[in-house]
N, C-alpha and C positions, 0 to 999 in steps of 0.2 A: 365475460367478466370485465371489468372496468379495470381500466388502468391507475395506480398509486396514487396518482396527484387527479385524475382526469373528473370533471365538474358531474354531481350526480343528474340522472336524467330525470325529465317532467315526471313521469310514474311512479320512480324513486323516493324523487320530492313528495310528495302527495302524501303517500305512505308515511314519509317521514313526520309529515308535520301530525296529521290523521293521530299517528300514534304519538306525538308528544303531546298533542290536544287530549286525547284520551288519559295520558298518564298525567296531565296538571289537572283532570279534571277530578279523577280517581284520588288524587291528592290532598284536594281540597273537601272531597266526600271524607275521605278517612281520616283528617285532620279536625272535622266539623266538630266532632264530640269532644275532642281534646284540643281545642288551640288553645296554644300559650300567653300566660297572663305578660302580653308583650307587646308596645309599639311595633305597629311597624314603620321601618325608616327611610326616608324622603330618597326619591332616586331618579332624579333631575327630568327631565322630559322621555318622549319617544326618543327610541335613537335611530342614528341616519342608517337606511338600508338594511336595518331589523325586519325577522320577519316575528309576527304573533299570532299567538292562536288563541280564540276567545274559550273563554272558561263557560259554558253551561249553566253551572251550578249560579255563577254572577250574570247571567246575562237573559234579560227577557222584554217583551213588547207590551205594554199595558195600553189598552186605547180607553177613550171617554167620549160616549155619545149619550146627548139627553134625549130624553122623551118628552111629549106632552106638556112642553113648557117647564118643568118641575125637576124632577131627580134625574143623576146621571147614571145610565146605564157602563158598567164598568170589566171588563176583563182581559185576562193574561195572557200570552205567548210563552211558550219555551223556545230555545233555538234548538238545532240539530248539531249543526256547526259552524266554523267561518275560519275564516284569517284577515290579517292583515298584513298589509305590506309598507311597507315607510323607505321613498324614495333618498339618491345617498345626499340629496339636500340637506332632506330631514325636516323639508316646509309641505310635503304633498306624499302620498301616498295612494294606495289603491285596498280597498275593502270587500267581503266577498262575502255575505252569511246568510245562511239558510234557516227558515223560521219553520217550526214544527205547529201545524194549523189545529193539527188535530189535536193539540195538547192545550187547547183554551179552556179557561178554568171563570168564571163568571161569576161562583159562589154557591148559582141555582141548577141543580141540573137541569129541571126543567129547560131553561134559558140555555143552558148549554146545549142539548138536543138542537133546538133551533137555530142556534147561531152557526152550528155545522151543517146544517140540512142544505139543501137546494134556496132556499128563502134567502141565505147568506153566504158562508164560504163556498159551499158543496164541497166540503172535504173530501166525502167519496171520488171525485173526480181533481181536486184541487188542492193533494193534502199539503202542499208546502208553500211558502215565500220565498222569496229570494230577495235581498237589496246587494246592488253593486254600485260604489263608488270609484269614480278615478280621479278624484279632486278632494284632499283634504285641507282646510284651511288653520293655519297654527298664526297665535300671536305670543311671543316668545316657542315657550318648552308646550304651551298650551293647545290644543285643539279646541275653535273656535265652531267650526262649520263644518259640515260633510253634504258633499254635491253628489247627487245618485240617481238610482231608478230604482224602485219598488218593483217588482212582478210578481200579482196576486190576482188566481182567477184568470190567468191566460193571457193578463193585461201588463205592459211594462208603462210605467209613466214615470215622471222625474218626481224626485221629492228631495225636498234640502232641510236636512237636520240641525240645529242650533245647539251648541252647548252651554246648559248653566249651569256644569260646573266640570272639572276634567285634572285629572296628576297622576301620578305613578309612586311605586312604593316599590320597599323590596319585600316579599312576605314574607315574614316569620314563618307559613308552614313549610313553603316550596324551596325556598331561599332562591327563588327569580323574580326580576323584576317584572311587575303588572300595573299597566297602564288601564285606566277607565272614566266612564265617565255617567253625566247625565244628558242626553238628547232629547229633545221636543220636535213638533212639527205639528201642522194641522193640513189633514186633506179634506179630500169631498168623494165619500166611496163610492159615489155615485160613476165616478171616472173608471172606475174597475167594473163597472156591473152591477154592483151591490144595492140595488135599489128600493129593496123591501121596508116599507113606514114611510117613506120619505111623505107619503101624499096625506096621509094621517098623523102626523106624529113624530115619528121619527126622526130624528135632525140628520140630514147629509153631511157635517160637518161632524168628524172626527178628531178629537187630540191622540195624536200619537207618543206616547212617552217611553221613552228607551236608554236601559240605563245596559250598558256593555263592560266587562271585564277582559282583558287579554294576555296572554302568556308571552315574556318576550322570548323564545327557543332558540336566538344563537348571538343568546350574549348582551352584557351591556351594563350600564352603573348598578355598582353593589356598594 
């Protein structure tokens, strides 16, 4: 047993957050049908030494790659989970979220078969993502930049996310404050493996778009 005042341990933590992730997420699910005809109100930046847990329901990975000179091929990410953590500057922090592979949505199933198969992700063997950052960059209350690594397909490489556009609010459903934003980036999936089209078609260049939500779970402007 732990002592009154004594700091909870890493497993404890875990758990802890795990399940406030879970219950802003269930929140936001069972709020969906009924939100309130209600602003919600400005709630100044991240705060220093916060920790967050991203919301699900608001958080996913949309990529765009063309084909054949002409149309862009397009489809979705879910996450599983993440956090965040907000150093006691309040200029840098550290990011950690897991992307659900197998939950890519393209529109076609057909295309969706494929984009799972061995030809692309191999889910079967690769079913998740991972990005970790330990560099976040802010100008004022704002998050600008996020310095990281991708690991997809066995492969870790660096990728740096740009924000256009990023604030915080207090929810009306949750009544906690939730920071998020919109992120961009482009890679070449080729660096991961993914090489299928490239030689016909295909463009190796991907736009990555990623729009994140998070829960702040201990505390901060209301």
């Amino acid at each position: 047993m732990h002592a009154p005042n004594a700091m909870p341990q890493p497993a404890t933590m875990i758990i802890q957050s795990v399940a406030a992730a879970a219950l802003a997420a269930a929140a936001f699910l069972a709020a969906a049908q009924t939100a309130p005809e209600m602003a919600a109100q400005p709630a100044g930046g991240p705060v220093k030494g916060a920790s967050y847990v991203v919301d699900p329901t608001h958080t996913f990975v949309m990529y765009e790659m063309g084909h054949y000179g002409t149309t862009t091929n397009r489809g979705r990410f879910s996450t599983k989970d993440g956090t965040i953590k907000i150093d006691g500057t309040g200029k840098s922090g550290k990011i950690d979220i897991t992307m659900d592979i197998s939950s890519i949505n393209t529109g076609v199933d057909l295309l969706n078969r494929h984009v799972l198969s061995k030809d692309f992700f191999n889910v079967a063997e690769f079913p998740v993502a991972r990005f970790v950052a330990d560099k976040i960059d802010f100008s004022g209350d704002k998050v600008t930049e996020v310095d990281g690594s991708l690991t997809l397909m066995g492969q870790t490489k660096p990728v740096k996310l740009k924000a256009s556009r990023f604030g915080c609010y207090l929810s009306p459903l949750i009544k906690r404050q939730v920071c998020g934003g919109d992120f961009e980036t482009t890679v070449e999936r080729s660096n991961w493996g993914i090489n299928w089209g490239i030689p016909f078609g295909f463009e190796d260049r991907v736009r990555l778009l990623v729009q994140v939500e998070a829960v702040n779970i201990t505390g901060g402007p209301s």
